[in-house]
C-alpha positions in Angstrom: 0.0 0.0 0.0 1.1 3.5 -1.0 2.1 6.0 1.5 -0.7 8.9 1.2 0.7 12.4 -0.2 0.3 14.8 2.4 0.9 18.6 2.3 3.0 20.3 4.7 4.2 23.8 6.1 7.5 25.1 6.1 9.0 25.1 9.6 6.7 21.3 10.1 8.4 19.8 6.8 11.9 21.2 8.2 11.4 19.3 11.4 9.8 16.2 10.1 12.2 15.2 7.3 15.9 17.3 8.4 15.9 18.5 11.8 15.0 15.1 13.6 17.5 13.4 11.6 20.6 16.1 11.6 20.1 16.1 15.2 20.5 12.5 15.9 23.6 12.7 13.2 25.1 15.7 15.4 24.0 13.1 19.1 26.0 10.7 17.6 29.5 13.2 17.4 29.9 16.4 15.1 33.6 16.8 15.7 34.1 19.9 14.3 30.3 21.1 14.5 29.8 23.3 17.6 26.5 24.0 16.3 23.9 22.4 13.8 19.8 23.4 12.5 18.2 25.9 14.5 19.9 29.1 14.8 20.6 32.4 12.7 24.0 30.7 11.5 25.4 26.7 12.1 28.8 27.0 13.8 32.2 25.2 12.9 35.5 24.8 14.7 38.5 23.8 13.3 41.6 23.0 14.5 44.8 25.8 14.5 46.3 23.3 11.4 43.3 23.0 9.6 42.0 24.4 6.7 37.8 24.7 5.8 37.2 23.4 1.9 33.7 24.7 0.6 31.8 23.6 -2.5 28.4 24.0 -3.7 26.9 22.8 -5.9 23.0 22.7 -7.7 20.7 20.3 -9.1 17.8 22.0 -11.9 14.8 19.9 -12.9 15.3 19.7 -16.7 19.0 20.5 -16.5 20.4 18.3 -14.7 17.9 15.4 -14.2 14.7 14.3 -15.7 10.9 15.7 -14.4 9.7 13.2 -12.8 13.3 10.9 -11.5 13.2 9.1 -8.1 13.5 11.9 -5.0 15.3 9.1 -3.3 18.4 8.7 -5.6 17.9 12.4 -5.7 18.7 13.1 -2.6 21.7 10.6 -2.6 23.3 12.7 -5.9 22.8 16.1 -4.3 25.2 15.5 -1.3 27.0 12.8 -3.7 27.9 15.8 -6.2 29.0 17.8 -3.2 31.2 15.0 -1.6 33.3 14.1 -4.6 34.6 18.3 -4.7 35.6 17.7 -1.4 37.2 14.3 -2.6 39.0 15.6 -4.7 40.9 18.2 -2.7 41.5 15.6 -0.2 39.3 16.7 2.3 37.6 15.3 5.5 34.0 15.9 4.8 32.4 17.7 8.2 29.0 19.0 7.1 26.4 21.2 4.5 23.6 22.9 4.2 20.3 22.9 1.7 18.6 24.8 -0.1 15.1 23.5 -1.9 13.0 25.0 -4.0 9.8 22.7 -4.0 6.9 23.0 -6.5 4.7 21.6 -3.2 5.6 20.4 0.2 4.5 16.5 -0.8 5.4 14.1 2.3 5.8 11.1 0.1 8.4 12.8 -2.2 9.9 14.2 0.7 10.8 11.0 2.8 12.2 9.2 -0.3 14.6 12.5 -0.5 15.7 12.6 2.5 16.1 9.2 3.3 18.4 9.3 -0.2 19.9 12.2 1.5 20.8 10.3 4.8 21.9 7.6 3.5 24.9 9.1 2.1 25.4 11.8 4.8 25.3 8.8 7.4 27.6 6.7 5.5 30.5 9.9 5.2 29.4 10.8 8.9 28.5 14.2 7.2 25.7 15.6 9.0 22.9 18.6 7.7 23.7 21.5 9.6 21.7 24.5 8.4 19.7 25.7 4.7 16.5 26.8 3.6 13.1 25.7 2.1 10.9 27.8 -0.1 8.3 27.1 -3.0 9.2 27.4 -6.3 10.5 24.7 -9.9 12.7 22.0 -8.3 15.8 23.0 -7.7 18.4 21.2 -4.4 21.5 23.5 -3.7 24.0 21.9 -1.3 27.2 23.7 0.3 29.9 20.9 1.7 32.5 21.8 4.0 35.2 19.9 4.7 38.8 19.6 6.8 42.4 19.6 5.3 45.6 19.8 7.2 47.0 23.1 6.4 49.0 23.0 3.0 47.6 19.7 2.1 44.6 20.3 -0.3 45.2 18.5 -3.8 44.9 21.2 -6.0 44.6 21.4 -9.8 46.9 23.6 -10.4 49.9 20.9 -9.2 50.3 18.8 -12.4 54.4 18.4 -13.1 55.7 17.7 -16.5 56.3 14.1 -16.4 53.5 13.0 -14.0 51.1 9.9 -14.7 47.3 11.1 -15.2 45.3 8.7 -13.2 41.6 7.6 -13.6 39.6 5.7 -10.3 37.3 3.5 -11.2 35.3 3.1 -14.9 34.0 6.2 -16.8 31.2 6.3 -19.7 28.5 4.5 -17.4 26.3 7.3 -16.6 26.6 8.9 -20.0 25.7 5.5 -21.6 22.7 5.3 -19.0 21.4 8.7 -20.1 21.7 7.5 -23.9 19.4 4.0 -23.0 17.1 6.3 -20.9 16.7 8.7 -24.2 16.4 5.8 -26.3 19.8 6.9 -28.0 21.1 3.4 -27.3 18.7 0.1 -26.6 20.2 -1.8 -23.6 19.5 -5.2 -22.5 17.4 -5.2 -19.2 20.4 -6.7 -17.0 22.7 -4.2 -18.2 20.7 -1.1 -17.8 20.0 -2.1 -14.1 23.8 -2.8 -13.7 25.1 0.2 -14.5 22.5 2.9 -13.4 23.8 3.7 -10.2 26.2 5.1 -11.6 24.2 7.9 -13.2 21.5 8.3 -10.2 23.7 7.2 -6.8 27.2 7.9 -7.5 30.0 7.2 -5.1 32.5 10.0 -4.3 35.7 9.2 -3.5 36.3 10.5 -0.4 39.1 8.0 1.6 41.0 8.1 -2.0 41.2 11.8 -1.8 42.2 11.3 2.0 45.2 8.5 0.8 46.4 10.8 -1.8 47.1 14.0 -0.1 50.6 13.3 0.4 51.1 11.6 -3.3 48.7 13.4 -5.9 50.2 17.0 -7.5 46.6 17.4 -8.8 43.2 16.2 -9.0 39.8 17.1 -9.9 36.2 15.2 -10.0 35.5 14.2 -13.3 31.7 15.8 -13.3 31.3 17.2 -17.3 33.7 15.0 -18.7 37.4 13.1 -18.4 39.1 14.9 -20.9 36.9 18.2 -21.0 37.5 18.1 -17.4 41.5 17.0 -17.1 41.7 20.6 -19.6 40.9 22.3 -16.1 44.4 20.7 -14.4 46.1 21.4 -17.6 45.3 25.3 -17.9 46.0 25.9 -14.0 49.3 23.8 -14.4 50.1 25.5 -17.7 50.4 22.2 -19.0 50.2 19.8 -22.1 48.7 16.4 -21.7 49.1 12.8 -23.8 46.2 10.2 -23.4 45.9 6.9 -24.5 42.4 6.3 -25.6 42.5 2.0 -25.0 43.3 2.5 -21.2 40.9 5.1 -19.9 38.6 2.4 -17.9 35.4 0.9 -19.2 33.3 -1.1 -18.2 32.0 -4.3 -19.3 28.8 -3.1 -20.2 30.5 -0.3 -22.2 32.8 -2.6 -24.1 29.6 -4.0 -25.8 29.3 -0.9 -27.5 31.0 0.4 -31.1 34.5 1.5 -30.2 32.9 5.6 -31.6 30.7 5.2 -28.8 33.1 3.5 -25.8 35.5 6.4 -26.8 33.2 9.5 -26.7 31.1 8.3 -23.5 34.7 7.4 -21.4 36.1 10.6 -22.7 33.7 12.9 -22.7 30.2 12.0 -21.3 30.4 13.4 -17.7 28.3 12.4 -14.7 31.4 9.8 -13.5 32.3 11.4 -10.5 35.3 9.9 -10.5 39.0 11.3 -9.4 41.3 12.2 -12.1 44.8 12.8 -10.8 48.2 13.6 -11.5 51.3 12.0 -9.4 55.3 11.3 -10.2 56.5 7.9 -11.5 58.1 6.8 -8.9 54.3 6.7 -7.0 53.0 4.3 -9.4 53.6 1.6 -6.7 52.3 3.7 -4.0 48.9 4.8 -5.6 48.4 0.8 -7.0 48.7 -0.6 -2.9 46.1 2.3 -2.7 43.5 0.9 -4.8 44.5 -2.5 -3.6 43.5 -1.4 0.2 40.0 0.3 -1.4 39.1 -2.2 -3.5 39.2 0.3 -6.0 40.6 0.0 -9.9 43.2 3.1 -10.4 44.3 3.3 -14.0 47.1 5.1 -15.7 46.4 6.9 -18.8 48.5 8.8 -19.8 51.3 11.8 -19.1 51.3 15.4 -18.2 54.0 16.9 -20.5 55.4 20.4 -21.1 53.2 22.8 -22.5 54.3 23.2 -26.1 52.5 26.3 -27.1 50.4 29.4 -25.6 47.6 27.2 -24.6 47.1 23.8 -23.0 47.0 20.6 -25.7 46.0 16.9 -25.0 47.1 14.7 -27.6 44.9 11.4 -28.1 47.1 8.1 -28.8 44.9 5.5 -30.4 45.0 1.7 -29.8 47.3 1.4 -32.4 49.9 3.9 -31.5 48.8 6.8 -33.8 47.9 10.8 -32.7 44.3 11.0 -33.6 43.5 14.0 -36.1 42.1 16.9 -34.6 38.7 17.0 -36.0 38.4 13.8 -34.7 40.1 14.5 -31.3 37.9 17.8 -31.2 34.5 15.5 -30.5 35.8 13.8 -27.4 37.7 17.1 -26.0 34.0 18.8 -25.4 32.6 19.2 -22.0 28.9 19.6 -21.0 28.5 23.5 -20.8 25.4 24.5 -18.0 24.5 27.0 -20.3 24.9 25.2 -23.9 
């Protein structure tokens, strides 16, 4: 039997669906959160040695997920989103805050949010400490903050000329979920469900960002796209970069696919969230015992080499050894643009 749609007000949808829980978050140990829900302001402390990493970021209905989707994945990608910034700088996640803009204060669509919202923020110990609620088009605006020992943050503008560029994980999934969800691409029921997750609950990597604060020169999330997005490291480096297209990490599911459509989806299809990262040669066996101890793939694929020119380049190496020509290089290089 279906839960019965109830409407709610302001201050009694705050306290039914994110005070209650925040609080018994903050019960459980804050750390660093002196204060949480329920005043003008939340308050932090951090220690003399510690830095505060902030990040926000915002989810549009129609922009950046369908009418309609599951409120409960939703509210696992909001904070998801938010976490992997923080992953990637190498910080300790500590808490955020949301904003929501709801068409109407439904109780059914808001316990499958926030229960999607918990989950996460439970599993990083990252508790809700302050935001807002007002009516208005769907639209979920989160604001991290996180910890990092004082001159430790992982930072793109770190790449060195003869680095490895490193990939976590498998990129292409979400994209490829978006194309069998538009009816782009036609997907076999089994593989559709094994891959979706990746597109609607992704999983920030937060403890890799932790391990590589004292190996990684660089890193970023890889939200609008691998190489769209390793262009970022490579213009704040002043920095050239060679990739080889056969190692950037697929998945099985993608490897089914024409080789036009694993290349563009790894390369450029976005959603991955994902660490790309930069780190000397002599690391390589450091950074693999990493991935050993997560249980997480970590692939090498490619160099960061001396920028050539006035402007960053990334070369793409074929499987068979050859520099791709730049019209054809040009298609994967593209990144989603917000405002395209």
């Amino acid at each position: 039997m279906q839960s019965q749609s109830t409407q709610l007000g302001e201050f009694d949808l705050i306290q039914r669906f994110f005070k209650t829980q925040s609080e018994a978050m903050l019960a459980n140990g804050a750390g660093s959160i002196e204060l949480g829900i329920g005043d003008d302001c939340a308050l932090l402390s951090l220690k003399p040695d510690e830095e505060l990493a902030i990040t926000t970021d915002m989810l549009v209905e129609g922009r950046h997920f369908f009418a309609g989707a599951n409120p409960q994945w939703l509210g696992w990608k909001a904070l998801a989103v938010n976490l992997s910034d923080l992953a990637a700088m190498g910080a300790q996640p500590l808490g955020f805050t949301l904003a929501l803009a709801l068409p109407s204060s439904d109780s059914v669509w808001l316990e499958a949010f926030s229960k999607g919202l918990f989950a996460i923020a439970n599993q990083f110990s990252c508790p809700l400490i302050g935001g807002d609620t007002t009516a208005g088009p769907l639209n979920i605006c989160i604001t991290a903050f996180g910890a990092i020992p004082k001159g430790k943050s992982i930072r793109r503008s770190g790449a060195l000329a003869g680095d490895d560029i490193w990939v976590s994980g498998e990129v292409g999934d979400a994209r490829l979920t978006l194309a069998a969800l538009r009816h782009e691409i036609t997907l076999a029921d089994g593989d559709l469900e094994r891959i979706q997750s990746r597109m609607h609950q992704p999983s920030p990597r937060v403890e890799l960002g932790l391990a590589l604060r004292e190996i990684a020169h660089s890193a970023l999330d890889i939200s609008d796209g691998l190489l769209g997005d390793l262009r970022h490291i490579l213009k704040q480096s002043n920095k050239d970069a060679e990739i080889l297209l056969d190692h950037i990490p697929k998945s099985a599911t993608l490897l089914k696919q024409s080789i036009a459509i694993q290349n563009q989806f790894a390369a450029c299809g976005g959603d991955d969230y994902e660490l790309c990262f930069t780190a000397a040669a002599n690391q390589r066996a450091a950074i693999e015992a990493i991935g050993a101890n997560l249980k997480l793939p970590l692939t090498r694929i490619g160099s960061i080499m001396p920028m050539k020119h006035g402007a960053p380049k990334i070369s793409l190496i074929s499987a068979d050894g050859m520099k791709l020509s730049s019209p054809e290089a040009q298609t994967l290089l593209q990144s989603f643009d917000h405002f395209a």
